[in-house]
C-alpha positions as CSV (number, residue, x, y, z in Angstrom):
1,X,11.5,-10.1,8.6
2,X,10.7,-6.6,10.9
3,X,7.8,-5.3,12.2
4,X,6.4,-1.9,13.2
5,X,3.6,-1.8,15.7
6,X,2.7,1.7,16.8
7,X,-0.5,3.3,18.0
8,X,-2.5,6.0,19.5
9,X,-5.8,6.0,21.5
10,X,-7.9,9.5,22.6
11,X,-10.7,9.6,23.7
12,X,-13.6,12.3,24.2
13,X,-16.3,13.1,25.8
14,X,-19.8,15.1,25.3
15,X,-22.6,17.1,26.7
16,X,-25.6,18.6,24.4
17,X,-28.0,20.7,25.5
18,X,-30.9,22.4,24.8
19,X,-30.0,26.2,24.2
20,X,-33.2,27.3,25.4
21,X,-33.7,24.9,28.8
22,X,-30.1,24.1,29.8
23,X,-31.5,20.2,29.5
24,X,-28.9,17.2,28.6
25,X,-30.1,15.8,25.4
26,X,-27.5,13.3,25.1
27,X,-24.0,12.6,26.3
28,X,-21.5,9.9,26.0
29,X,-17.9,9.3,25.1
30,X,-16.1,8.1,21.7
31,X,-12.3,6.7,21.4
32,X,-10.2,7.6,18.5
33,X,-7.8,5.4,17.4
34,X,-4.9,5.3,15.1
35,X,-3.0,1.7,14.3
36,X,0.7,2.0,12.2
37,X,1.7,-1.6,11.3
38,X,4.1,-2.1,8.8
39,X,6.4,-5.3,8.0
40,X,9.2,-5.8,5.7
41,X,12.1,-8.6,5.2
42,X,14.7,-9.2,2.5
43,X,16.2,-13.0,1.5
44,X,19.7,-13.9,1.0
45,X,20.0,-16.6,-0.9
46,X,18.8,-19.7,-1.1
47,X,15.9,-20.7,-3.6
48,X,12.8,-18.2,-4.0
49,X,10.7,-20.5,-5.4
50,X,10.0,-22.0,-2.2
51,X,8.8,-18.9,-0.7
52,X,5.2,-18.2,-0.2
53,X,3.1,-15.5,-2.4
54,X,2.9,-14.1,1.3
55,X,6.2,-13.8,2.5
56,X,7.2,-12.6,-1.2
57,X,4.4,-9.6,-0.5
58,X,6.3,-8.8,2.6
59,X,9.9,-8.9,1.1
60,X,8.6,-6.2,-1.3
61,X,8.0,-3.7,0.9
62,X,10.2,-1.2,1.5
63,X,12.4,-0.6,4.8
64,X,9.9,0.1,7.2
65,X,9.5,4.1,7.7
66,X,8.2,4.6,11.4
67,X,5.6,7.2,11.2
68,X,6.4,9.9,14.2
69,X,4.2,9.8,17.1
70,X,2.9,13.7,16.2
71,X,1.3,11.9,13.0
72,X,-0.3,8.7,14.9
73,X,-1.7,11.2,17.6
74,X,-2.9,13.4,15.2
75,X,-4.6,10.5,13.1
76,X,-6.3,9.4,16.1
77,X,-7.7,12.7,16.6
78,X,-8.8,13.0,13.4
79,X,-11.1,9.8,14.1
80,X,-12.3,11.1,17.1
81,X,-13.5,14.5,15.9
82,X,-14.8,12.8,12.8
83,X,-16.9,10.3,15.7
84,X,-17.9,13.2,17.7
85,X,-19.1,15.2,14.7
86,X,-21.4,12.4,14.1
87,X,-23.1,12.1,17.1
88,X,-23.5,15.7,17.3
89,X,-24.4,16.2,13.7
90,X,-27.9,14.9,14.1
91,X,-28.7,18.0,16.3
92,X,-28.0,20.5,14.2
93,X,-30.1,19.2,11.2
94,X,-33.3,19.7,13.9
């Protein structure tokens, strides 16, 4: 059985103020975080039927496929602009 464990962690920070005043309505921070995990095995042999329903899961998967680290990064991103927009969302419907 193989295993690939990758990831990717950003994180972000932000200010809002009030156009008008220059006053800090809210800051704070937000992490976005991407996890690649992927196992795989093969048997050789010896009688299936004495494999569990789990291990026969992981011997269908396919050759694991390492994602490249562009991909995790940018999938972490992703979840930290879609964090962000969410905090700062509730300002603009004001």
């Amino acid at each position: 059985m193989s295993t690939i464990n990758e990831s990717a962690s950003i994180k972000g920070s932000y200010k809002i103020r009030d156009a008008k005043t220059a006053e800090i309505l809210d800051e704070g921070s937000k992490t976005g975080k991407h996890i690649y995990y992927h196992q795989w095995g093969r048997i050789d042999g010896g009688d299936e039927r004495a494999i569990s329903e789990e291990l026969k899961e992981i011997i269908r998967n396919k050759d694991g496929k390492i994602e490249s680290n562009e991909i995790i990064i940018n999938k972490a991103i992703d979840k930290l602009a879609k964090s962000l927009a969410s905090e700062i969302i509730v300002y603009t419907e004001e």
